[in-house]
C-alpha positions in Angstrom: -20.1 -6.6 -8.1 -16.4 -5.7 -8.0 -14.2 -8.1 -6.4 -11.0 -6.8 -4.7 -9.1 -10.0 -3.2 -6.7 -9.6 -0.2 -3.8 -12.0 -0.1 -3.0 -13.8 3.3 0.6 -15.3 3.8 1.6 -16.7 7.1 2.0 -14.1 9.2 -0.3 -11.1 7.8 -2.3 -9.8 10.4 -4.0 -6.5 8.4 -5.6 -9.0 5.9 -9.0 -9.2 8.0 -8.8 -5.0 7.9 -8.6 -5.1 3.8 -11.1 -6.6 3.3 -13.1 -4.8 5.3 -12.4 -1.7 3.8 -12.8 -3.8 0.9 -16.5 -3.9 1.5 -17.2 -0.3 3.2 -15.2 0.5 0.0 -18.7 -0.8 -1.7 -16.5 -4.0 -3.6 -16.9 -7.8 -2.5 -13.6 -8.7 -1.0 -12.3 -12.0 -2.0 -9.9 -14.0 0.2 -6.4 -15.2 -1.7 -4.0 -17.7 -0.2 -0.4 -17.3 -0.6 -0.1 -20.9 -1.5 -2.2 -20.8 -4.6 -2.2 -20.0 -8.3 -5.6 -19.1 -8.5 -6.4 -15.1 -8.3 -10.4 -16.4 -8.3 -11.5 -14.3 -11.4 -10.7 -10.8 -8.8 -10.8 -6.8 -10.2 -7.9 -6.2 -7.8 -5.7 -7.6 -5.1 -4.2 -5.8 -1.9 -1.3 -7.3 -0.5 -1.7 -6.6 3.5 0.2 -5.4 6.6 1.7 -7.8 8.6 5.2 -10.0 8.6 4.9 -12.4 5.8 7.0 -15.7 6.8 8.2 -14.5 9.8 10.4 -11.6 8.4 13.1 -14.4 7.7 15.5 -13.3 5.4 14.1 -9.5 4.5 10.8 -8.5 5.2 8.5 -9.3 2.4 11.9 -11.6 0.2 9.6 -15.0 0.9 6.4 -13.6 0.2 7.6 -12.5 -2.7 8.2 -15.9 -4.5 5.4 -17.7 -3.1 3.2 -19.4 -5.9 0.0 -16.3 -5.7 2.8 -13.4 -6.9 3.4 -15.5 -9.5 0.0 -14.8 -10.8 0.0 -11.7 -9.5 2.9 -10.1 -11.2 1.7 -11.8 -14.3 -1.4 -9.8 -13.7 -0.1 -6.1 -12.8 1.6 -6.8 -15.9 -1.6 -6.6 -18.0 -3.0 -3.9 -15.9 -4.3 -5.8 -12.7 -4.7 -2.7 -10.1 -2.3 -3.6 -7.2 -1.9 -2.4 -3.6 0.8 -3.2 -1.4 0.5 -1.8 2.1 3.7 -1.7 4.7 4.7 -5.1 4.8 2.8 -5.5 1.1 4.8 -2.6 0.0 8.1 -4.5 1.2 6.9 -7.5 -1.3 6.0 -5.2 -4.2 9.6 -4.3 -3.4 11.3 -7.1 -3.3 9.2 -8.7 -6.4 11.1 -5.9 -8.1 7.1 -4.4 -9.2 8.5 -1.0 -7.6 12.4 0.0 -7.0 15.0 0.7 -3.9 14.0 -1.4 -0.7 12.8 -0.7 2.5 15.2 -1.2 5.9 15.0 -0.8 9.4 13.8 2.4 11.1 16.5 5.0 11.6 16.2 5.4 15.1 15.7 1.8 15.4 12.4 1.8 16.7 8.9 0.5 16.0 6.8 3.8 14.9 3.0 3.7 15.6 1.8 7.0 15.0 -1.4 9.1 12.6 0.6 10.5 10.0 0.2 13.3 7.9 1.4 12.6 4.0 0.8 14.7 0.9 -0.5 13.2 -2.5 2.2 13.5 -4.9 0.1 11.6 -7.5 -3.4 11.0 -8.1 -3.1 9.5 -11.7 -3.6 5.7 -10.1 -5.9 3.2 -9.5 -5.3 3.5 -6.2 -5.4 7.8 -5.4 -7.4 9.2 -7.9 -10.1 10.3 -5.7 -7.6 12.6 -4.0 -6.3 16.0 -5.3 -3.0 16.4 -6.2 -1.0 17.8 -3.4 -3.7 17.0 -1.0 -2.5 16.3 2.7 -4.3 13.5 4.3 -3.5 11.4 7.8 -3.3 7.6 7.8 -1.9 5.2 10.2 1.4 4.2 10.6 3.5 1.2 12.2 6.5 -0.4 11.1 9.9 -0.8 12.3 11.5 -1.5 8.9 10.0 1.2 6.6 13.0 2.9 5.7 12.9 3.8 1.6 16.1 3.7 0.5 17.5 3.8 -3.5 20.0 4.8 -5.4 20.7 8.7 -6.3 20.3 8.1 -9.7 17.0 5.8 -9.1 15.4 8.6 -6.6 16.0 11.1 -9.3 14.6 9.1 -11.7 11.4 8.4 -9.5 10.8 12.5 -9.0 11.6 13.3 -12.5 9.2 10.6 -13.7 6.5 11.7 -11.1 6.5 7.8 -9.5 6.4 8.9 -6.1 2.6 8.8 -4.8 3.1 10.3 -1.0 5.5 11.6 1.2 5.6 12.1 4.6 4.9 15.5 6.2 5.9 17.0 9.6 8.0 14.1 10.2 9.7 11.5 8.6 9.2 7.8 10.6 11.6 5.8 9.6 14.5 7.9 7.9 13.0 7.6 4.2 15.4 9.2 1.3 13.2 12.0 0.5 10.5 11.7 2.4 9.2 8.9 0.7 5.8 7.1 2.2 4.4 5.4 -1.7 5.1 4.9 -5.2 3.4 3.9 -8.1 4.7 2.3 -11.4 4.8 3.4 -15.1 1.7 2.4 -15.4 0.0 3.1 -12.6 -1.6 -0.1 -11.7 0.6 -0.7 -8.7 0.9 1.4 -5.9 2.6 0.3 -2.1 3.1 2.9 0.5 4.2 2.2 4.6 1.2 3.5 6.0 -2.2 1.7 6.3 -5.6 3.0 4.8 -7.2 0.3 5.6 -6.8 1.7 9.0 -9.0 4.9 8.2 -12.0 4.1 6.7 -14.9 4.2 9.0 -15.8 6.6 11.8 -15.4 6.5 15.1 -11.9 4.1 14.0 -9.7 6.2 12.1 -7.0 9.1 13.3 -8.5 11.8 15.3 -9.7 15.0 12.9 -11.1 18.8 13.7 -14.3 17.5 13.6 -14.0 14.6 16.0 -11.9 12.0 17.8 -11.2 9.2 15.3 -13.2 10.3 12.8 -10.6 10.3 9.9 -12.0 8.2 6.8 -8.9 9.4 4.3 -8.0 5.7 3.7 -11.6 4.7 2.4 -10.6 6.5 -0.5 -7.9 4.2 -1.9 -10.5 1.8 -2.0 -12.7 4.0 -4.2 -10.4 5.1 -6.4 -10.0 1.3 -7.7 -13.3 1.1 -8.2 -13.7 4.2 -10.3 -11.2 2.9 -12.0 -12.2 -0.3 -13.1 -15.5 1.6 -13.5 -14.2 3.2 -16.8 -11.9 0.5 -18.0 
């Protein structure tokens, strides 16, 4: 069986969530512990929600040189399939495995909402069970998910299609472009603000047409990994 591993630093509180959708997902999830060196033979690794080290410093500057994204980065490097999710997207961030950074909210809020995002790429591991230019909802909370870059790095990341999703209806946290995800060269590593993990079995997910919380959108990121290992 596919094992997905789900890295836990002090302070992630979504990590119990991955791996959940982990196993709905149809994979064996695998807990990882900041602390260690050891990425226990794993397909995959998610990097959870949460506030890794308290948020001292930046959110996600610790957890990115503790001793597992050592081996982790060494990894993505060879192809490991990465996902960072909010405060694992601030770490993919800060390990410099995606570009810009990620600041407080605009209106200097927390944001807790179902939002609505459009696929901009489905050529990942992580989104390619999803059509390009899809619009799906997933949940959202953060009060520093602001993506912010450089002109010339934004216009580098449209030309070079590295954006994965982007908000629709409205914008959270005050993203340059509406940006929710990106994806590397590669397209191993992926880390967006909102959670999937949080939409992926009924009767818990955002509320849909068909029923109250019945949206399963997020079950999908989980998939696509495993197709994709499926054919490597």
């Amino acid at each position: 069986m596919t094992k997905i591993g789900v890295v836990t630093f002090p302070g992630s509180l979504d990590d119990r969530d991955a791996l959940r959708a982990v196993r709905l997902a149809g994979a064996e999830g695998v807990a990882l512990w900041h602390a260690d060196h050891d990425l226990q033979g794993v397909d995959a690794v998610v990097l959870p929600g949460g506030f890794s080290y308290g948020d001292y410093l930046r959110c996600g500057a610790i957890a990115a040189i503790s001793p597992i994204m050592t081996e982790v980065k060494a990894a993505a490097a060879k192809g490991l399939p990465v996902l960072g999710i909010c405060n694992g997207f601030q770490v993919l961030v800060e390990a410099g495995m995606l570009p810009g950074g990620l600041i407080r909210n605009d209106h200097g809020n927390f944001f807790c909402r179902d939002q609505k995002l459009r696929v901009e790429s489905t050529s990942t591991a992580w989104t390619n069970e999803f059509e390009q230019g899809e619009e799906i909802v997933i949940p959202l909370k953060n009060g520093e998910g602001g993506y912010i870059a450089t002109e010339e790095t934004l216009d580098r990341l449209e030309g070079e299609g590295l954006v994965a999703f982007r908000y629709l209806e409205v914008n959270p946290n005050g993203s340059l472009r509406d940006i929710a995800g990106l994806r590397n060269e590669m397209g191993n590593v992926v880390g967006l603000m909102p959670h999937p993990e949080h939409a992926t079995e009924p009767g818990f997910g955002p509320d849909t047409d068909a029923a109250m919380r019945s949206g399963t959108d997020g079950l999908r990121f989980f998939r696509s990994v495993l197709n994709s290992l499926a054919v490597a």
